[in-house]
C-alpha positions in Angstrom: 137.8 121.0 118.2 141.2 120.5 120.4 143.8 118.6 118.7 146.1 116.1 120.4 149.4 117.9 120.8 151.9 115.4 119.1 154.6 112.8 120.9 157.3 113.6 118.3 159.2 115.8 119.4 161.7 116.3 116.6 158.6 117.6 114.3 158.1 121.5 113.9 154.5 122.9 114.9 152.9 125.0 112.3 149.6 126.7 110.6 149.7 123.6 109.0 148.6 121.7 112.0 145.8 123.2 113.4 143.2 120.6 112.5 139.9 121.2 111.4 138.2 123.8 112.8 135.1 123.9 111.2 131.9 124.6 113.4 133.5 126.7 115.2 133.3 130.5 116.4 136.2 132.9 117.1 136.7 136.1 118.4 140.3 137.7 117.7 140.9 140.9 119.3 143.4 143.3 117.8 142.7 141.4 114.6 142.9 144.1 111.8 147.0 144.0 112.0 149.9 142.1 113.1 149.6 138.7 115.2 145.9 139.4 115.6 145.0 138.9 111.3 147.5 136.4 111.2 145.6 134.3 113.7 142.6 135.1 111.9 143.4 134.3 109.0 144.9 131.1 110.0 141.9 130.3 111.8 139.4 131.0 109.2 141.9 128.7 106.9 141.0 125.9 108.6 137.2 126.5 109.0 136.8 128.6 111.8 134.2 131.3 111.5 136.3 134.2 113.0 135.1 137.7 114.4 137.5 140.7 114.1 137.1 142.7 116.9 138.2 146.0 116.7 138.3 149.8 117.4 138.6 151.1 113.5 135.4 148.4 111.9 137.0 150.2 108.2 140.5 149.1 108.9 138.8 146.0 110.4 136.9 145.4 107.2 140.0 146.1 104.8 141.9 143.5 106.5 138.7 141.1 106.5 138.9 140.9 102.6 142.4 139.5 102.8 141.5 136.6 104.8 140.7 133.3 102.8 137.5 132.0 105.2 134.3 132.9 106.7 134.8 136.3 109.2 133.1 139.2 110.2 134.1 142.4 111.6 132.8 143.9 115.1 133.7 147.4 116.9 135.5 146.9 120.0 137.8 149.3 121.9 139.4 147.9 125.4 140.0 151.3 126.4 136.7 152.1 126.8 134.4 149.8 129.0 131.0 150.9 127.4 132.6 149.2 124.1 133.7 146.1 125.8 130.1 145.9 127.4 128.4 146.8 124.2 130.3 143.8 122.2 129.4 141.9 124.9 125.9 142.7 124.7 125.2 141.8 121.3 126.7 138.4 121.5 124.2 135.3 120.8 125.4 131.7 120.4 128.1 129.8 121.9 131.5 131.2 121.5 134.2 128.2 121.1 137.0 130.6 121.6 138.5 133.7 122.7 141.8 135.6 121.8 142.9 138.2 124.2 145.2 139.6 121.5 145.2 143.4 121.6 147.5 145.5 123.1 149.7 148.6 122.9 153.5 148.6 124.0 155.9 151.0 125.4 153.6 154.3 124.6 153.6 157.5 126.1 151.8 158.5 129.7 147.7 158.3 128.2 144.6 157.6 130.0 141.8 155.0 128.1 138.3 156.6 128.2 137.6 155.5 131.7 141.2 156.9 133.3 143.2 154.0 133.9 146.6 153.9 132.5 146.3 153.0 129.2 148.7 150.2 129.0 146.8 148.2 132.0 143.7 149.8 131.1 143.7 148.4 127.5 146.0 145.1 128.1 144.5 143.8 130.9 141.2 145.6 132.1 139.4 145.7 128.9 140.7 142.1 128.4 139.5 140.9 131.6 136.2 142.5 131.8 135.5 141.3 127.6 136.4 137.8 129.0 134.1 137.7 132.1 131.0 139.4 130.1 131.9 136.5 127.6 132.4 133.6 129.8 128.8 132.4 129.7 129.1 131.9 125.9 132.6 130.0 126.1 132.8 126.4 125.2 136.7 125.9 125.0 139.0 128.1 125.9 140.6 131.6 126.4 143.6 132.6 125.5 145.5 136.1 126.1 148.4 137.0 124.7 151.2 138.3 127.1 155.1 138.8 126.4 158.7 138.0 127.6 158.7 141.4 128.8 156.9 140.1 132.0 160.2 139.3 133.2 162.2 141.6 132.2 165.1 142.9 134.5 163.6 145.1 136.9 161.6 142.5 138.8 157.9 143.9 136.9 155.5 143.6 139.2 152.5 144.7 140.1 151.9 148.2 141.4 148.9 147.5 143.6 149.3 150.4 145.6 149.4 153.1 142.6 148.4 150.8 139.3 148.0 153.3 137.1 151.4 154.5 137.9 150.6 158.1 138.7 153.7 160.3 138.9 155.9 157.2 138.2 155.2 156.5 134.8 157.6 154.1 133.0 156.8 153.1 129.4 158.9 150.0 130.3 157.4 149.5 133.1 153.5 149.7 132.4 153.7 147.6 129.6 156.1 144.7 131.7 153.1 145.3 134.5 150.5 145.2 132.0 152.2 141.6 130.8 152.2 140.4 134.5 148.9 141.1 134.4 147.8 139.1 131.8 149.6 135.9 133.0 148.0 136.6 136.9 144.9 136.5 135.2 145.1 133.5 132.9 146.0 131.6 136.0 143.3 133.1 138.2 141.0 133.0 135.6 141.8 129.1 135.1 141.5 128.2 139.3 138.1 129.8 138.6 136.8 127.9 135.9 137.4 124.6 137.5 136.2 125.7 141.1 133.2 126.2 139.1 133.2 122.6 137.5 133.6 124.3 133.9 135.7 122.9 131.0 136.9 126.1 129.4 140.1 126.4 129.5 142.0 129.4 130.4 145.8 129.4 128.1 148.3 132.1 127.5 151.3 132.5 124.7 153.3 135.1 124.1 154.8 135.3 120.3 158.9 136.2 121.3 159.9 139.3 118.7 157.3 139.1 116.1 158.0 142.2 113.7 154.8 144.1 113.5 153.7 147.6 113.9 153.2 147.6 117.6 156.8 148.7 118.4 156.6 151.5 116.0 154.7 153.4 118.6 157.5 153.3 121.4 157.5 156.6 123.2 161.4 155.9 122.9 162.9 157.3 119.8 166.5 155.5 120.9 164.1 152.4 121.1 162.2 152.6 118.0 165.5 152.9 116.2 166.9 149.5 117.7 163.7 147.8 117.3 163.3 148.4 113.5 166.9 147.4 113.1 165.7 144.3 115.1 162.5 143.5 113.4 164.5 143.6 110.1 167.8 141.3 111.0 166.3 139.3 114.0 162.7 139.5 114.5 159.7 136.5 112.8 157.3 137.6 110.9 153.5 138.3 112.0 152.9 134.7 110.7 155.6 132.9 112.8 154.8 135.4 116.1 151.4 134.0 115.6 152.0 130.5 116.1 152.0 130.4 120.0 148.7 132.0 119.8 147.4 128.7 117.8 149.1 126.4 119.2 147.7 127.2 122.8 144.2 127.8 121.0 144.1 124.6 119.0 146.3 121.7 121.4 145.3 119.8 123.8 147.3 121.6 126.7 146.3 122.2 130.2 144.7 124.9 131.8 147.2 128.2 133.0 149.6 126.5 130.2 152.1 129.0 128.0 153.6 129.2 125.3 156.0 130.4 123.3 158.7 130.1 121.1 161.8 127.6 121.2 164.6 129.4 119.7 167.4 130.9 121.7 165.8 133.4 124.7 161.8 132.6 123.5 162.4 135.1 120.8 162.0 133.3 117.8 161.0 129.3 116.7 158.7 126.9 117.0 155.6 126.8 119.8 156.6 124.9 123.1 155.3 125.0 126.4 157.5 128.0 128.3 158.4 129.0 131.7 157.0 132.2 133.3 158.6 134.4 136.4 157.8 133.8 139.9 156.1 136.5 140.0 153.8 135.5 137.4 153.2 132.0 139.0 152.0 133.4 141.9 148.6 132.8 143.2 148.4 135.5 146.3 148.8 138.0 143.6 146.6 136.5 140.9 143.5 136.5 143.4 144.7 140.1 144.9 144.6 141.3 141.1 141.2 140.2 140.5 139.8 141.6 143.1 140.9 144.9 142.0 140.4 144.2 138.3 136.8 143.5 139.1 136.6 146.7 141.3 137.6 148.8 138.9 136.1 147.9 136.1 133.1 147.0 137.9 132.6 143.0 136.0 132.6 140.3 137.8 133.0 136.3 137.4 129.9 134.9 136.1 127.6 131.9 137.7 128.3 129.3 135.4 127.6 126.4 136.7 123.7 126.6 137.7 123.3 128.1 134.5 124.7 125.0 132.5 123.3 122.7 134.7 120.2 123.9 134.7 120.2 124.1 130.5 119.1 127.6 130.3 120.4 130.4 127.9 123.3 131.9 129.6 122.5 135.6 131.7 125.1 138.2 130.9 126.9 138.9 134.2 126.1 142.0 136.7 128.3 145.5 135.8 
């Protein structure tokens, strides 16, 4: 259950505060690593059943046995929609939440298994389609994890004449769009949801410079070098970076809200509520990105309103 977010403002959020979360279920994507065991394991601290789902289940397993709480480990690769439909397949039971935490950052040109750019492919698309294939589960709330990088200088935006970025490939720039991405959807997503009269809640957060291993795989050599210095001498650790994730999971916020941290630039503190670009904030865009997020991936928004209405066991949505 959502906890009250509280009036004093001179306290410092942390794991600490979660509340109890007993009764109910989690999925964490990304989970065997980073932000995403982090959250789980926070999570599954404070009585959350939690479900790691990821592409490696042995790595996902290995990391399951260091978390103090009840979890379970599921297969799941975004960049390949027959996973994200499979996961979604095999789901029974409400679902009280959902963590849209996987990614990859600043990699090499690649293609995910169904040849969209792998960045948007995996950060958004498999995201988005997990979400919508999940939505007649959801009691609470989704929340997907973007970045600061959505604004970074440059103007990111959304390439909706060439998304995949053919012959203009930008490390930079596909992950910035793939970030974009994420917060058009979250507010998209969240218009949805109450057009439909539903009280799930669509959040995002993004965790400032958490030091994990997801810069390690820059395509940048200059880049990985600064970012190691930086993860070493400036950068929280996975723990702190994970805190935005919980706090938008966990408070009583509004729907579209985001978070992140509120140290100097967003890179480094306590959870807050945050600003996002103009470009982010922009609904023309948002709806325009859906409508090719549900072409190409070929998942649509589900009918949830006669279904819960009308009592019955949720239908898994057309693909």
């Amino acid at each position: 259950m959502a906890t009250k977010h509280s009036a004093d403002r001179n306290s410092k959020w942390n794991a600490g505060d979660i509340g109890d979360q007993r009764g109910r279920t989690a999925v964490v994507t990304g989970a065997n690593s980073g932000l995403g065991i982090a959250t789980v394991d926070a999570l599954a601290r404070a009585g959350a059943h939690v479900v790691l789902a990821v592409r490696d289940p042995q790595r996902g397993e290995a990391a399951a046995r260091t978390v103090n709480g009840s979890v379970e480990v599921r297969r799941l690769d975004l960049a390949d929609l027959a996973s994200v439909r499979e996961f979604a397949a095999s789901w029974r039971g409400e679902l009280d939440l959902l963590i849209n935490n996987a990614g990859v950052m600043n990699i090499p040109e690649a293609g995910t298994k169904d040849g969209f750019e792998m960045q948007f492919g995996t950060n958004h698309l498999g995201h988005f389609a997990l979400t919508n294939l999940l939505l007649p589960y959801l009691t609470d709330r989704v929340v997907t994890v973007s970045s600061g990088a959505h604004k970074m200088p440059g103007s990111p935006r959304i390439h909706f004449e060439n998304l995949n970025l053919t012959g203009e490939y930008s490390p930079v720039a596909a992950y910035s769009q793939s970030k974009l991405a994420n917060l058009l959807f979250t507010l998209e997503l969240q218009s949805r949801l109450a057009a439909a009269g539903s009280s799930v809640r669509a959040l995002a957060a993004h965790p400032g410079w958490a030091a994990t291993g997801l810069q390690g795989r820059d395509a940048s050599v200059l880049r990985r070098t600064l970012m190691a210095v930086g993860n070493r001498f400036i950068a929280q650790d996975n723990k702190a970076g994970a805190l935005p994730t919980l706090y938008a999971a966990t408070q009583d916020l509004p729907g579209a809200s985001y978070v992140g941290p509120d140290g100097l630039g967003e890179m480094r503190g306590a959870p807050t509520l945050v600003g996002r670009s103009a470009a982010a904030s922009d609904p023309v865009s948002a709806v325009r990105l859906w409508a090719a997020s549900e072409e190409l991936t070929g998942v649509t928004f589900p009918r949830l309103e006669s279904e819960q209405s009308q009592g019955r066991t949720p239908q898994t949505v057309s693909v």
